[in-house]
Residue, then its C-alpha position, 0 to 999 in steps of 0.5 A: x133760620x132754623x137752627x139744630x137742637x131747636x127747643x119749642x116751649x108750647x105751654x108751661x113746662x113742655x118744651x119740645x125739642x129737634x135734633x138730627x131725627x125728628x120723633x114726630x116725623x118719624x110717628x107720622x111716617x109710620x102713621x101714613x105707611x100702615x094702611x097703606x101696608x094693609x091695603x097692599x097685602x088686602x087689594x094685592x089681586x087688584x085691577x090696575x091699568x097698564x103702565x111703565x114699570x118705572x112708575x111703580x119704581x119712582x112712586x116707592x123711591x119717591x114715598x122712601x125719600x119723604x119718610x126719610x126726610x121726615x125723620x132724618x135731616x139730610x143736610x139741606x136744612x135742621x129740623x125745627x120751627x120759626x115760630x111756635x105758630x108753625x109748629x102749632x100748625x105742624x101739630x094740628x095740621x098734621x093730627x087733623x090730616x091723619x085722623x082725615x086719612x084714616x077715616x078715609x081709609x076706614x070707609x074705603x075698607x068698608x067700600x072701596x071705591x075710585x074716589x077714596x082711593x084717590x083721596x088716600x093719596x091726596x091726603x099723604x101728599x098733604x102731610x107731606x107737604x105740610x111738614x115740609x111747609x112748616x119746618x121750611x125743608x125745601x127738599x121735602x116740599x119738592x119731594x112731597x110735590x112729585x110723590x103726590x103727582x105719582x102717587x095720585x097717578x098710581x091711585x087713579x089706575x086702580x079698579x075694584x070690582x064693585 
C-alpha cells in the first residue's frame, strides 16, 4: 500500500520524496501541454470534421483531470511507489515516452500529417497511464483510458492541407 510522504532512496545519497503534490507529475503535465499549446495556436485554422460540441468540452475536461491527478493527490490514493522498481519504471518509462512525444511532435511540425497526429495522442495517453500504473492511482488509470479514447478521436478528425 502507498503510504503519504514516501522516501525512495534510488542511489547512494539521493532519496526522492512524495507528498501531497507531486513534482515530477507536475513537470510531466507541463512537459505534455507545451506542444500541445503551440499546435493549438499554429493549426488553430485546421480542418476538422463535424462532430458534438461536448466532445471538445469532455476531451478538455478530460486532459484537466489527468494533469490534476497527476500533480495533486486527490484522496483516492497518496502519491508514492511499492517498490523502487516502479519508480524506476515510472522514471524512464516516462523520460522515454516524452522524448518519443516530442520527437514526434517535431516531424509532425516539419510535416503534419493524419499519422503523427494520431500518435500525439497515443503517447499522452501512455504517459498518462503509465503514471497511473506505476503509482497504483486508479482514478488516473480510468481517467487516462477515457482521455486517451477522446483524444485520439478528436485527433483522428483532423485534416491538414498536404
Amino acid at each position: 500500500m502507498t503510504t503519504i510522504g514516501m522516501a525512495v532512496k534510488i542511489f547512494n545519497g539521493i532519496t526522492v520524496r512524495f507528498g501531497w503534490i507531486s513534482l515530477f507529475g507536475a513537470i510531466i503535465a507541463l512537459l505534455l501541454l507545451i506542444p500541445h499549446v503551440i499546435f493549438e495556436i499554429k493549426f488553430k485554422n485546421r480542418k476538422r470534421r463535424r462532430m458534438p460540441k461536448i466532445m471538445r468540452f469532455f476531451e478538455s475536461l478530460l486532459w484537466a483531470v489527468c494533469c490534476a491527478l497527476m500533480i495533486v493527490n486527490a484522496g483516492f490514493y497518496e502519491f508514492g511507489f511499492d517498490s523502487k522498481a516502479l519508480f524506476i519504471i515510472y522514471f524512464i518509462g516516462n523520460v522515454l515516452l516524452l522524448l518519443a512525444y516530442y520527437i514526434t511532435w517535431f516531424v509532425f511540425f516539419l510535416r503534419p500529417t493524419f499519422g503523427k497526429r494520431v500518435s500525439t495522442a497515443a503517447i499522452a495517453m501512455l504517459a498518462f497511464c503509465l503514471s497511473g500504473v506505476t503509482l497504483t492511482n486508479i482514478a488516473l488509470i480510468v481517467f487516462a483510458s477515457l482521455f486517451g479514447n477522446c483524444h485520439i478521436f478528436m485527433a483522428a478528425q483532423d485534416r491538414y492541407d498536404e
